[in-house]
N, C-alpha and C positions, 0 to 999 in steps of 0.2 A: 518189574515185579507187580504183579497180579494182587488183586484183593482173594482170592482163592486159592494163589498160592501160601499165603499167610496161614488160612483157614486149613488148610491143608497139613504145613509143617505141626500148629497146633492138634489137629487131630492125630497127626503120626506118635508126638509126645502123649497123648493119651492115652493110644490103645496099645504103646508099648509098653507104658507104667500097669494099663489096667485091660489086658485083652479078654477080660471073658463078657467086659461092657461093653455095653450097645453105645455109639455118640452116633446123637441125630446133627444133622447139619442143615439148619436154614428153618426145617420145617419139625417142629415134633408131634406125634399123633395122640390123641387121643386116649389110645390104648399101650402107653407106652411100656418098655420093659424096663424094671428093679433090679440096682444099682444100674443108673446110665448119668451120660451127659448128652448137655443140648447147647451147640455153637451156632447163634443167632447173631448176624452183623446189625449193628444197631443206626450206625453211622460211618458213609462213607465219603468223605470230602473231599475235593481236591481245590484248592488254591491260588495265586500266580506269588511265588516266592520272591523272584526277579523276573528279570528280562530272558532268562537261561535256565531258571526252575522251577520245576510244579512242587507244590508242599501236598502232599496223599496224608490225611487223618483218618485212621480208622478204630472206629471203636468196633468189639466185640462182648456180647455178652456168654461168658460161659455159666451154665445151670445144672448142678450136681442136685441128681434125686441119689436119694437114702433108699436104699431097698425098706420093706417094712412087714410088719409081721401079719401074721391070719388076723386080728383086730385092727391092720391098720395102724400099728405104732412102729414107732421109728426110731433110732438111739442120736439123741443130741453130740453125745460123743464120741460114736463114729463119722456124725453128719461135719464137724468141728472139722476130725483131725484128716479127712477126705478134702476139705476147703484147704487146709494146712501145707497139703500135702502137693493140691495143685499149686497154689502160690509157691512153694518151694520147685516144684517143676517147670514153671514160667520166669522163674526169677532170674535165672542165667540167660544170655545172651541168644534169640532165636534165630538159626540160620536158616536163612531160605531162598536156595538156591546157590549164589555165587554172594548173595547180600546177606550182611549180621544187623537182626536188629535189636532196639533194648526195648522189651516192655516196657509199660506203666500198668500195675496192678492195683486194684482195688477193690477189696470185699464189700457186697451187699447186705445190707440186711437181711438175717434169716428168716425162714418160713419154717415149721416146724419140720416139714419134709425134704426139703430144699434150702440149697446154699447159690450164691452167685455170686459171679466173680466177673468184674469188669475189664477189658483190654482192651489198652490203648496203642498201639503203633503211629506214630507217626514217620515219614522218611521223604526225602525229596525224589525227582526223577528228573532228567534231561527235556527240557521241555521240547515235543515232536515239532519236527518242520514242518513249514506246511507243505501239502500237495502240490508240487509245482505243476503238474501233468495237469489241472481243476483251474490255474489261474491263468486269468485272462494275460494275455501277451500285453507289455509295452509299445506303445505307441511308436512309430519311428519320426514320424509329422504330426504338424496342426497347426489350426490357422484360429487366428482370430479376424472377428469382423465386428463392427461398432457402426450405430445405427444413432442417428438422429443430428440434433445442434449439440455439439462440443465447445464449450466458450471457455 
C-alpha cells in the first residue's frame, strides 16, 4: 500500500459525499474554487518495526474552505457542520485496496473561512528483500597471510 493510495481512497469518500467540489490534492492554487477541499500529505515516515516490518506513519492534512458570499463572508455554521460531517466520513474503517485501515482524526483550529482536519494512518508492511541480483557473491576461498615477528 502506497501513500497515494491512501490519498486516493480519501479522495473517492469525498467527492462521493460532495461531487459538485473541487479537492485539490498536494498543491492548491491560488485562484482556488468555493466550497472545495485541499489533501496535503504533511508527513510521511517509515520506520524499522522489527527485523520483518516497516512501520509507514502518515499524516495528512485535510482543508475545507467555506464557499463565501459577494463581501466575502462566510457562515461558521456551515463551515462547523462541513468539519462534522467529514470527521463523521473518516471515522469508519478506511479500505484501500485489499488493506483496512483506522484513522486517527483530529480537528484544527478554525480560520474564519476554513476548517482542518488532521489524518493519521499508520500501518506496517513486510519489510522488502533485498536485491539479490545487486549483491556481491560469496566468497568460496581465502587466505590469510601474517607478516612480521610473532612472539
Amino acid at each position: 500500500m502506497k501513500t497515494l493510495d491512501i490519498v486516493d481512497a480519501i479522495n473517492a469518500l469525498l467527492v462521493e459525499k460532495w461531487p459538485a467540489r473541487t479537492v485539490y490534492i498536494d498543491v492548491c492554487p491560488t485562484d482556488f474554487a468555493r466550497p472545495s477541499f485541499w489533501l496535503a500529505v504533511e508527513k510521511d515516515e517509515r520506520s524499522d518495526a522489527n527485523r520483518f516490518l516497516i512501520r509507514h506513519n502518515l499524516q495528512i492534512r485535510l482543508t475545507i474552505y467555506d464557499e463565501v458570499d459577494e463581501h466575502y463572508e462566510t457562515s461558521w455554521y456551515r463551515l462547523a457542520k462541513d468539519a462534522d460531517e467529514v470527521m463523521d466520513l473518516l471515522t469508519p474503517v478506511l479500505v484501500v485496496g485489499e488493506r483496512h485501515l483506522q484513522l486517527t482524526l483530529k480537528a484544527l483550529p478554525r480560520d474564519p473561512d476554513r476548517a482542518c482536519v488532521q489524518v493519521n494512518a499508520v500501518w506496517m508492511d513486510i519489510r522488502p528483500k533485498p536485491d539479490t541480483e545487486n549483491t556481491v557473491p560469496a566468497a568460496d576461498s581465502y587466505a590469510i597471510r601474517a607478516r612480521g615477528d610473532i612472539k
